[in-house]
N, C-alpha and C positions, 0 to 999 in steps of 0.2 A: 857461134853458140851464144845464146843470150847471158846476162851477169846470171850467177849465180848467189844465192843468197842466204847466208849459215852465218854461225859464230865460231863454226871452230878452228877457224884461221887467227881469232882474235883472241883464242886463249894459249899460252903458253906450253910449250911442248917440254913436256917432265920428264917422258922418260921412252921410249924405243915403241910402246904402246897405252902410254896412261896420259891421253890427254879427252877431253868428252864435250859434245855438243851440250851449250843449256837454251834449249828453247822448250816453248808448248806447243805440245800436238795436241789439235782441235779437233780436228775430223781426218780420218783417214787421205786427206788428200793434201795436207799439210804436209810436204815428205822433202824439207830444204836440204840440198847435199850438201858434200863438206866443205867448201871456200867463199868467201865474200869476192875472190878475185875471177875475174872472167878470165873462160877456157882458154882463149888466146891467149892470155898472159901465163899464167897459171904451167897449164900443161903443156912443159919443154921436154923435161928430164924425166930420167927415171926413178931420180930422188922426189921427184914431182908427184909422182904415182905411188913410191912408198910413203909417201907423209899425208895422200889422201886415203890410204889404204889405211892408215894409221887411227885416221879420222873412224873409217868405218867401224876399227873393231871397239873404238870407244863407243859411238852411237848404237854399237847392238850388245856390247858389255852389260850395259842394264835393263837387257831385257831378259836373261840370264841367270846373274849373279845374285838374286834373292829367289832362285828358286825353290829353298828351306821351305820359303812359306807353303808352298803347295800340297808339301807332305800332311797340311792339316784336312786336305781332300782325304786320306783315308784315316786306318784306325785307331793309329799310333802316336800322331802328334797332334797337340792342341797347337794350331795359329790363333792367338785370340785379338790379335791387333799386329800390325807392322810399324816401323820407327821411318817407312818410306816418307816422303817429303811434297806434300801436294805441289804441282807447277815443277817440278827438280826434277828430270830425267837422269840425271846422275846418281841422285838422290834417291831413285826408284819411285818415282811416278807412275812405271810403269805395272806395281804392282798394288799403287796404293787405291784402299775405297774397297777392294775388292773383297770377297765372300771366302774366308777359307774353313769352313763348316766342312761336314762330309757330305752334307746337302744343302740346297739351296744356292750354289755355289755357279750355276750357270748363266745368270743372267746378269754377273758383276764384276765383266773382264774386256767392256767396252775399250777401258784405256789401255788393256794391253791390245787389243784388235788393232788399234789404230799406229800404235808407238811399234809394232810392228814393222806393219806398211814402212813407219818412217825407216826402220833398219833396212829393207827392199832396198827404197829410194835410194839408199845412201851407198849402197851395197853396188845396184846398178849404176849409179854415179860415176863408181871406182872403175867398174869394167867397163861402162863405155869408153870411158876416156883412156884407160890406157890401151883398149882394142885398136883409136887411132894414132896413140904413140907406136903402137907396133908396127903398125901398116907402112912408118917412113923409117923404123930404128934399124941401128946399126946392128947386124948378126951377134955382137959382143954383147947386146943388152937384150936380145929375144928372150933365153930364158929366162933372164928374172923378169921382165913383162911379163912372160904367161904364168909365171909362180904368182906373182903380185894378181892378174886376173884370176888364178886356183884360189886364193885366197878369197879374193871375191867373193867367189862365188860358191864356196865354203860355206862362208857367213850368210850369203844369200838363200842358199838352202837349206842352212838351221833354220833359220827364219820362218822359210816355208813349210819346213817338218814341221814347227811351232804349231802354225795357221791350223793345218791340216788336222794335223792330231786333237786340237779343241773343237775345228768348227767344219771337217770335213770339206766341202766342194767351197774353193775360197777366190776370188779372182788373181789374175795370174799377170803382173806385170813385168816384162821385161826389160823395160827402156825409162833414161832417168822422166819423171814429170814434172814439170816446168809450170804447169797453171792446170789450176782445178776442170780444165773446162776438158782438160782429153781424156780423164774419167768418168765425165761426169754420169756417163748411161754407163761404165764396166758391169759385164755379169759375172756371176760365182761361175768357176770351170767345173767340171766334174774331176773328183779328188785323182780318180785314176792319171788325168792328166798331169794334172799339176804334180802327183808324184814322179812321172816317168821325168818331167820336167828338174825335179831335185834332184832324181837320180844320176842326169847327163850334168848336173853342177859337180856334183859328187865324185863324178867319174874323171873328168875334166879337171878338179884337184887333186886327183889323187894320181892323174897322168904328170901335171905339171909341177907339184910341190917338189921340194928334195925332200929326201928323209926323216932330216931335222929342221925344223923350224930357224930363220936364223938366229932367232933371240926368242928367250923364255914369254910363253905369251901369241908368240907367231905358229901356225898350224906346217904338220908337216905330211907326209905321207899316208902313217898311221892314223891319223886323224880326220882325214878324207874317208881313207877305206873303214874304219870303226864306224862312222855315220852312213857310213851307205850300208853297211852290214845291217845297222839298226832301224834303218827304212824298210827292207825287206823283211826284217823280223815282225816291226810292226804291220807292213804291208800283209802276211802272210796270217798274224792275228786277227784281221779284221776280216781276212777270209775264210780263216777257217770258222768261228768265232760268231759273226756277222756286226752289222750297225746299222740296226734296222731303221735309228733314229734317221740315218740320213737315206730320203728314199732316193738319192738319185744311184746308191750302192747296192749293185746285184753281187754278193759273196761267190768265188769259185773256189773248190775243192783244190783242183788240177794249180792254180795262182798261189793257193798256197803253200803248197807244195813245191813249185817251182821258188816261190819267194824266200821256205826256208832253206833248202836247200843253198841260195845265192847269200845268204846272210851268213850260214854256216861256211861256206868258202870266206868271204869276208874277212869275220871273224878268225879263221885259222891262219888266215894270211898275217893280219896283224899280228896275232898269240907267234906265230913260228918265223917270220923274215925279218923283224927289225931287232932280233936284241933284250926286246923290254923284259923288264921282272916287276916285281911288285913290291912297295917299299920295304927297305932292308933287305930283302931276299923272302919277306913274306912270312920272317920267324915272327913267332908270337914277343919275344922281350921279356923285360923281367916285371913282376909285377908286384907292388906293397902290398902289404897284409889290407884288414877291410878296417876302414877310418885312416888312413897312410897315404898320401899323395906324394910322396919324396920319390918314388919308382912309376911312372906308369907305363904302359905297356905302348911297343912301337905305335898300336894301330892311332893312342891318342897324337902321337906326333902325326899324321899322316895328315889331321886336320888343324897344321899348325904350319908358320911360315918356315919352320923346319923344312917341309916338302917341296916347298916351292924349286921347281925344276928335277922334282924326280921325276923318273921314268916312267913310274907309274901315272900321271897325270899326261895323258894323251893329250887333253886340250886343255887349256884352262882361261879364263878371264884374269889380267894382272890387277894388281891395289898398287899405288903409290905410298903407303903408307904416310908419318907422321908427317905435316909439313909441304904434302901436296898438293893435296883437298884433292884427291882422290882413295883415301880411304875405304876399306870396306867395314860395315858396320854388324859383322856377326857377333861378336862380345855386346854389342847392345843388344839383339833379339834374343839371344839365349840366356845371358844372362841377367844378377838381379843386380840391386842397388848398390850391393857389397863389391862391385866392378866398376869403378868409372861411372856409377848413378845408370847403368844400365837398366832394361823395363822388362826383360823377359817376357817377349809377344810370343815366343816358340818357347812349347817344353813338350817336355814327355809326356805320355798320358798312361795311368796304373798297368793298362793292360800288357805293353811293350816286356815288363820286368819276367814274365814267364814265358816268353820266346827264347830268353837266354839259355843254351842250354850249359849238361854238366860237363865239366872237362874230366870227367872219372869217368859217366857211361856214354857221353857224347849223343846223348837224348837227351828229352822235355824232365825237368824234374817233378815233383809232385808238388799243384799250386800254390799259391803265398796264400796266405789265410787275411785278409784284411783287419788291421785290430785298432780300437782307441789306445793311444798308448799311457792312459790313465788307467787302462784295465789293469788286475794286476797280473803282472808276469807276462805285461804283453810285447815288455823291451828282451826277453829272454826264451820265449814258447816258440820252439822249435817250427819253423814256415812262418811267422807269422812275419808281417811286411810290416813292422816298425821295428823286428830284432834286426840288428845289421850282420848277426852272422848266421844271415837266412837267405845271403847274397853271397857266400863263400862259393867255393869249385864250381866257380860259372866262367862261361865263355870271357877271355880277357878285354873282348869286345862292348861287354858290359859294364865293366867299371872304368874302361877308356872313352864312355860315348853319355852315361847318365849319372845323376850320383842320389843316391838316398839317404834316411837319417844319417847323421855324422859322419858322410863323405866330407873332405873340406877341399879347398881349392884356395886360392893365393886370392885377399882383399886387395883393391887398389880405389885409390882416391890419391885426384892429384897429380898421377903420373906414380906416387909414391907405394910402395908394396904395405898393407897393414897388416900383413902375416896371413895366417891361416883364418878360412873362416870357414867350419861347420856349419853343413846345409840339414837343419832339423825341422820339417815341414811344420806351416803353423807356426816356431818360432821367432819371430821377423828381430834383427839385430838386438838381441838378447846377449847379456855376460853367462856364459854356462862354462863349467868344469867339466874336462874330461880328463882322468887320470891325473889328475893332481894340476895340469894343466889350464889356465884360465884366458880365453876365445872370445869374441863376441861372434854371436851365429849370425849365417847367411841372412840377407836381409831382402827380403822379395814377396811380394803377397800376387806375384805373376801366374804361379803354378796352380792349378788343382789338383793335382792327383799323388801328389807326398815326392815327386821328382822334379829333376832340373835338370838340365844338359850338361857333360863335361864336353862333349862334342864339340870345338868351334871353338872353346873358352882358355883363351892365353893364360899357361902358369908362370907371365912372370908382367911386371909392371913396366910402366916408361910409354907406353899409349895411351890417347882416349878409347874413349869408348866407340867411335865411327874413324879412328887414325889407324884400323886394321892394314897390313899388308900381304896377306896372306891370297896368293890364285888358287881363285875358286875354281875346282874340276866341271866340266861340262863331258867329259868323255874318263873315266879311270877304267884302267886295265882291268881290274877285277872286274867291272858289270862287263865288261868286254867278255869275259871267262863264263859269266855267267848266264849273260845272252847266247853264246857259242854253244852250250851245255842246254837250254831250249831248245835251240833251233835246231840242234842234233837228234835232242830225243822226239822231239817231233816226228821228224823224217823217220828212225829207225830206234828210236828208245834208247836204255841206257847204253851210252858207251864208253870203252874203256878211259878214252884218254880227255871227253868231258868229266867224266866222275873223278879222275886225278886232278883236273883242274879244281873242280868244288871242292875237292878235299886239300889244297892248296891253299883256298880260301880262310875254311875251316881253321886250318893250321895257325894261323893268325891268330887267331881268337883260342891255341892251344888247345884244339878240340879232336880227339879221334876223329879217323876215319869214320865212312859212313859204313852203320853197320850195313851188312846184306839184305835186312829185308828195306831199307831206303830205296836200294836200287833194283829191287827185283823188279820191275815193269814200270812201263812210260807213267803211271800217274803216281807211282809212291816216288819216283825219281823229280817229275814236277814237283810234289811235292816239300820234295826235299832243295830243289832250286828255289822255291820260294820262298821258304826257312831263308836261305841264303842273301835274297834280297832284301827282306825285311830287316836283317842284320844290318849285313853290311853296308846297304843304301839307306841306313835311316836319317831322314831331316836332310836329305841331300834332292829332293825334290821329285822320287819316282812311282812313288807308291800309288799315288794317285792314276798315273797316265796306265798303270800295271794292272790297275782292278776294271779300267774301263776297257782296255783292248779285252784283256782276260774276260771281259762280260761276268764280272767277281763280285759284284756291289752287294746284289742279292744274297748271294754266299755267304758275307761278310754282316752286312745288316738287316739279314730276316727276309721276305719275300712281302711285296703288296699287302696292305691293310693286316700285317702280322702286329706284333707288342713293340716292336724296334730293340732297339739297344741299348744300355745303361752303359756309359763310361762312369767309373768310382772311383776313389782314392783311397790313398794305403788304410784310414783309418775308416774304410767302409762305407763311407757317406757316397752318396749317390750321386752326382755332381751334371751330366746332362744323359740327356734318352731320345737316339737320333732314329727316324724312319718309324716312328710310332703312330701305326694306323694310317700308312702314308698311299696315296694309291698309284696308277701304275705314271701318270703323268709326271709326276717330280720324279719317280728313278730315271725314265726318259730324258730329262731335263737335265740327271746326272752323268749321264753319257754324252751328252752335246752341247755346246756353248750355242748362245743367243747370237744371232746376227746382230750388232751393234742398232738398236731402233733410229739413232742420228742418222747412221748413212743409209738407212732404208729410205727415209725422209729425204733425203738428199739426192738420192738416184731409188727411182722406184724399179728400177731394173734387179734390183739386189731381192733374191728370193729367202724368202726368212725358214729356217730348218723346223719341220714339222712339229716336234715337241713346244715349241714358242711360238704356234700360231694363235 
């Protein structure tokens, strides 16, 4: 086999999975695999195979681990900029440049199309080569070979879920590529294939994996079968559903059907054979009065390096934290300046603060009234969204995940802690007294909408701002639960022991059960699962991919050539108005990514998806 030609042999290996390819991907056919050394030298051992398998999950880590941004695809989160790194795949390249609007958003995700591909490449790299370590290995090393290929090809069919679910019928490589010239005419396959295609990756880790991973970061069992479960759930959304944007997809009744049904086995396999629970055992924790951070509730550890290696985190991407330069940098996108000079590109957006529900009646409470808090009595009028105790007996999940006026969280500059610092919208690093008490407030002019994220945001010092170490989930038990609890009532409506699962969830966030009329029929119980996603999955990257299978956008932002939508902030101001007088072409555009126009230019064999013609 010809030399091979990468960097990630030239950078130093930190830790069991935290070391990362830095090149630029140019065009999809750039796709350098893991070693500067040739195959012959290279691939002896089986140690050989784990350290390029190692390679791989670095090179497909960031295309991944900033999936926060994409939640600003739907309603709830503003993405107004990322802290990604133009040229630094490490860096997140792969999501930088891009569009996170709730529209406009499909035709500026050329460089994830391509850094992709690279993750394929690099993916097939690992399994062809160790397919011919197998062919001569000793009986003693077969199965970690075929685990080491599960892994694989794990990675290689997240990848391809990726492709699929942005840009439908996507072309389909299985073997590494050595020179642009043996793509250069590739066609888009039809999506059906290329899923059947993930599915046999999927199937094939989840035959060869062991149970547990052997190190935190490494994929086991449960993490194979959870992704194949959510292929067929998706699979099954598009058919019941449609996607009409892609005409080469004829929807069946009968596929989807069959598809939830294989998701819903999936899914119960996971939920019932290994063991798992959900962190702490899923209690809700104790939680501080409202202006109090000294207490907060489990769910805020759940997104802190606290979790790392719970059980609940099915898959995860590792950080190397301080000192690696592998870092992850969500305390810089969430939050502001009063953290490490962070830029707060992700926050909350007004409208999120009324999905929370009561933990009295475990419903919607009656909405925030939006007020200038110069009005008078507008820090004390009962609903109104600058009183802070207008945010009491609500879901624990809410003051774990956003913070409003005189929420406070732990300052840091320097490495060093500067105590508490009060988040008071519109006040940027201001000396303000509370209770006798004297703060300088949160400092960030990132937000619109009177919030900020606690989600993500470390309450204690000693990192930068991009020296995170915290593994990012790609797969958590709960949407496991909550995909299960779909795909169920799909097939046969509410069931008993999805509904205990949601109400599991629930539990977390110290929330009654669901009352009776939730689950009276398949669509108040949908219902009531989507409640759940919107919660628990916020800023975690799904909301988007949930409104397009679901055919929701309309739903969500008016219908063609309607008024659109006003997103506001706590003190009323009108702040943007998305799908205003928009006609049917751009919602089209919001279901389907752009064929990258380079590689059409480049191989005119590549067919461009109807709404981008």
């Amino acid at each position: 086999m010809k030399k091979i030609t990468s960097k990630i042999l030239s950078i130093s290996l930190l830790t069991a999975t935290l070391f990362m390819a830095s090149s630029c991907v140019e065009d999809l056919l750039e796709q350098e695999p893991t070693t500067e050394l040739g195959a012959a030298v290279f691939w002896r051992t089986e140690a050989d195979a784990t350290f390029a398998l190692q390679g791989a999950y670095s090179s497909i880590r960031p295309l991944f681990d900033r999936d926060y941004y994409l939640d600003g695809h739907g309603e709830y989160v503003r993405t107004r900029g990322t802290s990604a790194t133009n040229g630094n795949l490490r860096l997140g390249d792969a999501y930088q440049g891009a569009n996170y609007n709730p529209v406009g958003y499909g035709a500026s995700f050329d460089k994830m199309y391509r850094y992709l591909y690279g993750g394929v490449n690099r993916a097939n790299y690992v399994i062809e080569n160790t397919n011919r370590l197998l062919a001569t290995a000793n009986p003693s090393s077969v199965a970690n070979l075929e685990a080491i290929v599960g892994e694989a090809r794990l990675l290689r069919g997240m990848v391809y879920f990726r492709l699929i679910s942005m840009w439908g019928d996507v072309p389909y490589i299985s073997k590494v590529i050595n020179d642009n010239s043996e793509v250069s005419d590739i066609t888009r396959i039809p999506m059906a294939q290329v899923k059947d295609s993930i599915m046999a990756d999927f199937t094939y880790a989840f035959e060869k994996l062991p149970v547990k991973g052997s190190a935190v970061g490494r994929a086991g069992k449960p993490a194979a079968l959870a992704f194949r479960g959510k292929l067929q759930l998706y699979w099954a959304s598009w058919n019941k559903n449609g996607w009409p944007e892609l005409d080469t997809f004829t929807p069946s009744a009968s596929e989807a059907n069959t598809a939830y049904a294989g998701a819903a086995a999936d899914f119960k396999a996971v939920i019932e054979d290994y063991g798992l629970a959900l962190f702490r055992g899923g209690e809700p924790g104790p939680i501080d009065e409202i202006g109090k951070a000294d207490i907060l509730p489990n769910y805020y550890y759940l997104f802190t390096p606290v979790a790392n290696g719970d059980p609940e985190m099915i898959m995860v991407f590792t950080h190397g934290g301080p000192g690696t330069n592998q870092g992850e940098e969500l305390m810089r996108d969430v939050s502001g300046r009063s953290h490490e000079g962070s830029q707060c590109w992700v926050s909350p957006r007004y409208e999120i603060a009324d999905r929370y529900q009561s933990t009295v009646t475990g419903d919607f409470v009656e909405p925030l009234i939006p007020m200038n808090p110069t009005t008078a009595g507008a820090r004390t009028m009962p609903r109104s969204a600058v009183n802070p105790q207008s945010y009491a007996d609500r879901d624990y999940r809410m003051k774990s995940s956003i913070m409003w006026d005189f929420e406070r969280s732990i300052g840091m500059i320097a490495l060093q802690s500067t105590g508490w610092v009060p988040f008071i919208y519109r006040t940027w690093n201001q000396p303000v007294t509370i209770n006798g008490e004297r703060l300088t407030s949160y400092n960030t002019d990132g937000t619109n909408s009177g919030y900020v994220f606690r989600k993500f945001l470390r309450n204690y010092a000693g990192q930068g701002r991009s020296e995170g170490n915290y593994n990012y989930p790609v797969m958590r038990l709960a949407d496991v639960y909550l995909m299960y609890a779909e795909a169920t009532n799909e097939i046969s409506g509410p069931q008993a022991d999805a509904i205990a699962l949601v109400n599991k969830i629930r539990h977390r966030g110290n929330l009654p059960a669901l009352a009776a009329d939730k689950v009276a029929g398949k669509q108040a119980f949908f219902d009531a699962i989507e409640q759940e996603r919107i919660i628990e999955l916020l800023a975690e990257g799904h909301r988007g991919f949930d409104l397009r299978r679901w055919r929701a956008i309309e739903r969500v932002w008016g219908a063609p050539y309607s008024d659109g939508v006003w997103r506001i902030d706590t003190h009323g101001a009108n702040q943007q108005r998305y799908y205003q007088n928009t006609d049917e072409r751009v919602y089209q555009q919001a279901y389907i990514f752009r064929i990258p126009p380079g590689e059409r230019d480049r191989n005119p064999n590549l067919t461009q998806n109807t709404p981008w013609l």
